[in-house]
C-alpha distance (Angstrom), angle and dihedral (degrees) to the residues before:
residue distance angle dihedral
X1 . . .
X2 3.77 . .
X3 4.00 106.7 .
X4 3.78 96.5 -162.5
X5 4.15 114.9 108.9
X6 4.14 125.7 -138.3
X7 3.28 126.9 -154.0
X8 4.24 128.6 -160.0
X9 3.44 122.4 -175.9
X10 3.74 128.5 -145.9
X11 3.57 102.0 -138.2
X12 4.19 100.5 -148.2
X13 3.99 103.0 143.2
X14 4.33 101.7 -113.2
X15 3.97 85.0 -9.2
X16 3.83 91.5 63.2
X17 3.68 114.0 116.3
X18 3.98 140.7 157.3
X19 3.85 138.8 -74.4
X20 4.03 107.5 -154.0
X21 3.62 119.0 -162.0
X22 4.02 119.7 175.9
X23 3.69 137.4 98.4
X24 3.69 132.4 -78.8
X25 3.91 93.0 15.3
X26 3.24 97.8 139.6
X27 4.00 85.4 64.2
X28 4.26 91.8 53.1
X29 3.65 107.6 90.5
X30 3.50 91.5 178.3
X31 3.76 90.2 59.1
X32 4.11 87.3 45.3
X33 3.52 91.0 47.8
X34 4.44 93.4 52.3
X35 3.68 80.5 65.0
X36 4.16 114.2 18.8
X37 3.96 95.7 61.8
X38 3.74 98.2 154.0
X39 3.48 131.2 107.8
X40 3.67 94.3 -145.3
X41 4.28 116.0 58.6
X42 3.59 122.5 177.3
X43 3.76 106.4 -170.2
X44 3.97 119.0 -154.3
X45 3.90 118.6 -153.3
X46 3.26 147.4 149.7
X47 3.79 133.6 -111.9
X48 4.13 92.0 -110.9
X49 4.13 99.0 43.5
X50 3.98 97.8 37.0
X51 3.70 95.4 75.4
X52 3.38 90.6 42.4
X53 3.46 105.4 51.0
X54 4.09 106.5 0.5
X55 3.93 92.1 88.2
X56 3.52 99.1 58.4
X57 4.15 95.4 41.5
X58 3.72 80.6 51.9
X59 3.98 99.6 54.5
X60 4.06 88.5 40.7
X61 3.67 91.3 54.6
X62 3.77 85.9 58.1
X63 3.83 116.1 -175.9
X64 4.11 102.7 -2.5
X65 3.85 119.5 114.7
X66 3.75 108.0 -95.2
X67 3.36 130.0 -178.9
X68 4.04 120.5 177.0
X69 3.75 133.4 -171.2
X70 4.07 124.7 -164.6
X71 3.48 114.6 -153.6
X72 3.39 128.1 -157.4
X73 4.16 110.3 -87.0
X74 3.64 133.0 -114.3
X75 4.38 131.6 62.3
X76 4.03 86.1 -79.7
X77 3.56 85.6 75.4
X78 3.90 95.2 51.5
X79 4.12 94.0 93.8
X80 3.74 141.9 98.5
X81 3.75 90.7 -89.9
X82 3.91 98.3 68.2
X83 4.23 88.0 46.0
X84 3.58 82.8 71.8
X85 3.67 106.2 68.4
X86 4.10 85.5 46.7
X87 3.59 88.6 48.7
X88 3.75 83.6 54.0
X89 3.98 104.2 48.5
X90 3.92 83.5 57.5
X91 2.96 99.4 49.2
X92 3.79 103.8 48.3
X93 3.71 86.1 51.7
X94 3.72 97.9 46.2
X95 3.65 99.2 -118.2
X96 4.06 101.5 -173.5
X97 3.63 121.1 -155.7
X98 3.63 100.0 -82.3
X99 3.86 93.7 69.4
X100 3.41 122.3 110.3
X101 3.93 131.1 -135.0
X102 3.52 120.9 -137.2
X103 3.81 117.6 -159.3
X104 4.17 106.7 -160.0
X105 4.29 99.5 -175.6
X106 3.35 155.7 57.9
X107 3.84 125.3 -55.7
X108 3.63 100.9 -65.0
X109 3.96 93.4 50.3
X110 4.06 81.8 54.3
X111 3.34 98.3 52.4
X112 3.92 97.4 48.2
X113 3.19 94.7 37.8
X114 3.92 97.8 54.1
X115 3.92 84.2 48.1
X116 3.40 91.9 54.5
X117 3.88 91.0 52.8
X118 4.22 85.8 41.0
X119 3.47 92.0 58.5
X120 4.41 107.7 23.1
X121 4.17 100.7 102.7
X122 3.80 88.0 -11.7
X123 3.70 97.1 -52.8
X124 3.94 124.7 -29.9
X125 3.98 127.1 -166.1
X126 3.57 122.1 -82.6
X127 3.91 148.5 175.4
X128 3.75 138.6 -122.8
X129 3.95 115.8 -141.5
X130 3.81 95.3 163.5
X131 4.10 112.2 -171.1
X132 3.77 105.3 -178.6
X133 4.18 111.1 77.4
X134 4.18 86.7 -121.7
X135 3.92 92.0 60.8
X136 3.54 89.9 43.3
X137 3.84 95.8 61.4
X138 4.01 95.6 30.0
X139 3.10 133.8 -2.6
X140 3.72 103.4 50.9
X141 4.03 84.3 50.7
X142 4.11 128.1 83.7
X143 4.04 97.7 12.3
X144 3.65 115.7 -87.7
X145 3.59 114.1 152.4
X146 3.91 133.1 163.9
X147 3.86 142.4 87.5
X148 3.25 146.4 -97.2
X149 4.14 135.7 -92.7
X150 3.63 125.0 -148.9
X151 3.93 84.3 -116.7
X152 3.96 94.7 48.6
X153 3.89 145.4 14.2
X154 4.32 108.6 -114.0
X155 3.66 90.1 -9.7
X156 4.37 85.3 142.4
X157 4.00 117.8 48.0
X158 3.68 142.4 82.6
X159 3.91 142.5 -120.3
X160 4.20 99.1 -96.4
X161 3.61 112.9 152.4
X162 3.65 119.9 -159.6
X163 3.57 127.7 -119.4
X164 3.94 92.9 -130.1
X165 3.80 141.3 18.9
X166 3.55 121.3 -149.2
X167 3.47 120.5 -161.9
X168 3.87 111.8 169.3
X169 3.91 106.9 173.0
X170 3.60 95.5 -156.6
X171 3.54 88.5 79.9
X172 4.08 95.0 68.7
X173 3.68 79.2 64.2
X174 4.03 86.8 90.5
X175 4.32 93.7 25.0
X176 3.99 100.3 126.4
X177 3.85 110.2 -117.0
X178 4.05 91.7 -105.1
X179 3.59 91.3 44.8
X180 4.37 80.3 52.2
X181 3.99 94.8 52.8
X182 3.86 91.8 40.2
X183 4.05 87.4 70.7
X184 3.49 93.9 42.1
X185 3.56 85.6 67.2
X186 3.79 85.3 64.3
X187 3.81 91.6 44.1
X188 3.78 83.5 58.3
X189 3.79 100.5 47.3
X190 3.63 85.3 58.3
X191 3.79 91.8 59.6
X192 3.57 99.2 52.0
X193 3.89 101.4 39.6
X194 3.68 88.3 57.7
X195 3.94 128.2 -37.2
X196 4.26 97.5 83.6
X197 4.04 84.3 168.1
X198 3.96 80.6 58.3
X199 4.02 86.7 58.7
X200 3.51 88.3 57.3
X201 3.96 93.8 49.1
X202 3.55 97.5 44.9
X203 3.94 91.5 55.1
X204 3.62 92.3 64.5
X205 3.47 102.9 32.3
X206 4.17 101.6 45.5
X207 3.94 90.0 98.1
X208 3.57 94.4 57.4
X209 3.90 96.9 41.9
X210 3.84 82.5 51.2
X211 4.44 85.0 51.2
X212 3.70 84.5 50.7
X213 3.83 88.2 -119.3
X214 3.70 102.1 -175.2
X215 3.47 105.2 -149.6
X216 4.07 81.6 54.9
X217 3.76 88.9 50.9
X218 3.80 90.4 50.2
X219 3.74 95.9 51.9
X220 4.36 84.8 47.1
X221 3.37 90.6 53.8
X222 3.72 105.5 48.7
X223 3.83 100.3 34.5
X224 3.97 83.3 46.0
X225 4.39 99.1 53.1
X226 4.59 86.4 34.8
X227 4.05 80.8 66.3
X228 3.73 97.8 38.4
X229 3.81 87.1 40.8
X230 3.70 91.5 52.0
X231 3.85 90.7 40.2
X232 3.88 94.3 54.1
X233 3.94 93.1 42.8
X234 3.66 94.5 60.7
X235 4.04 90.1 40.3
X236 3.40 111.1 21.6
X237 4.38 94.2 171.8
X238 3.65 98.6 30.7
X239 4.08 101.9 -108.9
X240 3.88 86.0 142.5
X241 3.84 143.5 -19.9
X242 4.34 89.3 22.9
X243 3.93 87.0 72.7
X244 3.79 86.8 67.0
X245 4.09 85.7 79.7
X246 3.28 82.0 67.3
X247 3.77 97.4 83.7
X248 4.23 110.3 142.4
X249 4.15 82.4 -4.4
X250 4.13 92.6 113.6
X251 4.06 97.1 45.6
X252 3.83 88.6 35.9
X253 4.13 96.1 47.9
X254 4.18 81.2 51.1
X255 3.98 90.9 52.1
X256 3.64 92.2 39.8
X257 4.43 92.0 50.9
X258 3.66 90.5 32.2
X259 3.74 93.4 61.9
X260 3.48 98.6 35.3
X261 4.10 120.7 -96.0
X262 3.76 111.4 -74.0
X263 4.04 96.3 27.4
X264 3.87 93.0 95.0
X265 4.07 117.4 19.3
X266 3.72 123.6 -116.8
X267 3.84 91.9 -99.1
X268 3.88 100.7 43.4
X269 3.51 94.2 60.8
X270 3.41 95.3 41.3
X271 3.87 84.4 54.0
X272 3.61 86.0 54.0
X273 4.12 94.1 46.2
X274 3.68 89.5 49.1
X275 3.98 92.6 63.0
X276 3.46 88.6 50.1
X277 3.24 98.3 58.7
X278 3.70 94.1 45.8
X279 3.81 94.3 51.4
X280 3.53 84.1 40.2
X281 3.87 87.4 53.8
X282 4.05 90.8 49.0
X283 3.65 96.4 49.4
X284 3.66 88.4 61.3
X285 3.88 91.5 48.3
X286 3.75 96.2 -112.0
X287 3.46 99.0 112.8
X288 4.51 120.8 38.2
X289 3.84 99.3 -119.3
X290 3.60 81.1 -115.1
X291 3.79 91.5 71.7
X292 3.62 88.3 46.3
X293 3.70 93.0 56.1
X294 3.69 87.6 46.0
X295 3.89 89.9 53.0
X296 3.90 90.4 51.1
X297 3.68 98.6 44.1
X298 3.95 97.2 50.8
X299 4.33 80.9 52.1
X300 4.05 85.4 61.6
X301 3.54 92.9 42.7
X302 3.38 84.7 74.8
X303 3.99 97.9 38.4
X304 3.63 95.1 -109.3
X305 4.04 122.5 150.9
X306 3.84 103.9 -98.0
X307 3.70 98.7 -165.7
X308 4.23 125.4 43.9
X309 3.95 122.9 -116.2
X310 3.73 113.7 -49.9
X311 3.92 85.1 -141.6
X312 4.21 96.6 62.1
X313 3.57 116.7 94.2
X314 3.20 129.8 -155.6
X315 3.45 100.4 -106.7
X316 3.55 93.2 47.8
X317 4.35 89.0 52.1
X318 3.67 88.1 52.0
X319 4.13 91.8 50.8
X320 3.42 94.1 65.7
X321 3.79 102.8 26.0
X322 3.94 80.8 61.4
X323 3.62 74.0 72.2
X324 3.52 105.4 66.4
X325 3.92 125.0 127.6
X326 3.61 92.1 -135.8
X327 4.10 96.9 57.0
X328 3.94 110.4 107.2
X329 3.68 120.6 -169.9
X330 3.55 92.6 -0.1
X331 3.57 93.1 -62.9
X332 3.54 116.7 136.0
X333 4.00 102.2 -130.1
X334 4.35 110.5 -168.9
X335 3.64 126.3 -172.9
X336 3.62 107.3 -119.5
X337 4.01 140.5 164.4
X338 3.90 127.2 -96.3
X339 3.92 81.2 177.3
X340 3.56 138.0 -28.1
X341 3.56 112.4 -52.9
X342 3.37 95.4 6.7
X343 4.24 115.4 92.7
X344 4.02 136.2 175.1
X345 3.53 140.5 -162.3
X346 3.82 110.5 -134.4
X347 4.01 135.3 136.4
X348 3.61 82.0 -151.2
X349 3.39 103.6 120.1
X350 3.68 131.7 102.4
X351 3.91 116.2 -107.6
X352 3.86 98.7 -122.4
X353 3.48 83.0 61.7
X354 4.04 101.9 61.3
X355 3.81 85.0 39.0
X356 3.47 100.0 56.6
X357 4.25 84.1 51.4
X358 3.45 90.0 47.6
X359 3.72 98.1 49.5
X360 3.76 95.2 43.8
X361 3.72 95.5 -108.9
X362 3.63 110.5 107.5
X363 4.18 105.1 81.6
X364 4.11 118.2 97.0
């Protein structure tokens, strides 16, 4: 593996703060302790990545008070319910509200964690150490936190942005392949929302993200957190060009509630959600089917699900993308292509044309 370290920068006035990407981080404590200055750390983990990776956090912290909790793992756990225990730890050992939360996982360990460190004493500072290759080039980046409700994906959270990311590749090491191709997915949306050069890339590099090549994984990660970086810097709360990394997010969220958290990971629906868009996008005539099918194909490059759940009607995708955050006025805004690597935000679309996509109907 390539021994050289990156850094990206999330440029947010005082609320700026580092992306780290290099191998055996977690081991550096004077790279933990640049960005972990408190004397109080609550670490949040889960029950798969704590062995794994607690013990050495632990020893590189060296003599701070740290207290950890491992929740169970999977999306059902991303609610208000598992907050509680978290809550709890702190509490019991009178964390105050210069502690520090330190959120050691994958994207729903992020998310719950940075809530918890939104909402603990009014919000206190915490850390991203993301160790699944989706967190690593998304969700640990640009400050969304929350959880999910039973009637909606991330309907409860806040903007908090950490003071650090963490992204130590050894970690994907031990990622399970499914787990591997659910980030691509990510790694793809990035492409066709606005990095067409990335297209390119991606093409003839797939196989060897898929090998876990790390110089490969390197390149994914950096290239993928300089757009989000740039992304979030010119709209940090999402009142405009943010949305954009929302490409596939409003069919996927539907698959993802309509099947019940956990059935379908994160990535594979939004594999699924980004072909919808794009034949979505083609059946209006702003992409050439040809575009489309180049949309779909890099998706199963990366042995992602290319259509949704045969058993989701229409109806029952439009209940819960009715849902989505980005909606105004009861509009239904989507994020779909004028070309490749180059996405919009509109509700300007005619109906037939989302239920044709939705129904399965709309490809030549």
């Amino acid at each position: 593996m390539r021994r050289e370290r990156r850094e990206v920068r999330v440029d947010l006035n005082e609320r700026s703060y580092p992306i780290h990407i290099g191998v055996d981080l977690l081991k550096d404590a004077g790279l933990l302790a640049q960005s972990i200055t408190a004397r109080q750390v609550m670490v949040v983990s889960n029950e798969t990545v704590a062995p794994l990776y607690l013990p050495a956090l632990k020893a590189a912290l060296g003599d701070r008070q740290v207290a950890a909790v491992s929740l169970p793992d999977g999306e059902q756990e991303k609610s208000l319910e598992s907050m509680l225990p978290v809550f709890d730890e702190m509490l019991v050992n009178g964390f105050g509200r210069d502690c520090q939360v330190i959120a050691l996982g994958g994207g729903v360990i992020g998310d719950l964690a940075g809530f918890v460190a939104a909402t603990y004493q009014r919000g206190v500072a915490f850390i991203q150490i993301p160790t699944t290759l989706l967190a690593m080039v998304d969700s640990s980046v640009g400050g969304k936190t929350g959880v999910n409700h039973p009637r909606g994906k991330n309907m409860i959270g806040a903007f908090h942005q950490p003071q650090a990311v963490i992204a130590d590749l050894t970690v994907l090491e031990t990622l399970p392949d499914r787990e591997l191709r659910a980030g691509l997915a990510e790694v793809v949306k990035y492409a066709l929302l606005g990095d067409a050069g990335f297209i390119d890339w991606l093409e003839a590099h797939m196989d060897e993200a898929l090998a876990r090549d790390p110089g490969v994984l390197a390149d994914i990660v950096e290239r993928c957190c300089a757009n989000k970086a740039a992304i979030v810097a010119a709209d940090e709360r999402e009142s405009g060009e943010r949305a954009l990394l929302n490409l596939g997010h409003t069919f996927g969220h539907a698959i993802e509630a309509a099947r019940g958290y956990g059935d379908w990971l994160h990535g594979e629906a939004i594999a699924a959600g980004m072909c919808m868009a794009a034949r979505m996008s083609a059946g209006l005539g702003w992409i050439s089917p040809a575009d489309r099918d180049r949309a779909v194909a890099l998706v199963a490059s990366a042995g992602l699900p290319t259509e949704p759940p045969t058993d989701i009607s229409a109806s029952r995708f439009r209940e819960f993308m009715r849902r989505d955050k980005k909606n105004r006025d009861g509009a239904l805004r989507l994020v779909l292509l004028r070309g490749l690597g180059d996405a919009v935000v509109t509700a300007d679309y005619p109906e037939s044309a989302l239920t044709a996509t939705l129904e399965g109907s709309d490809d030549d």
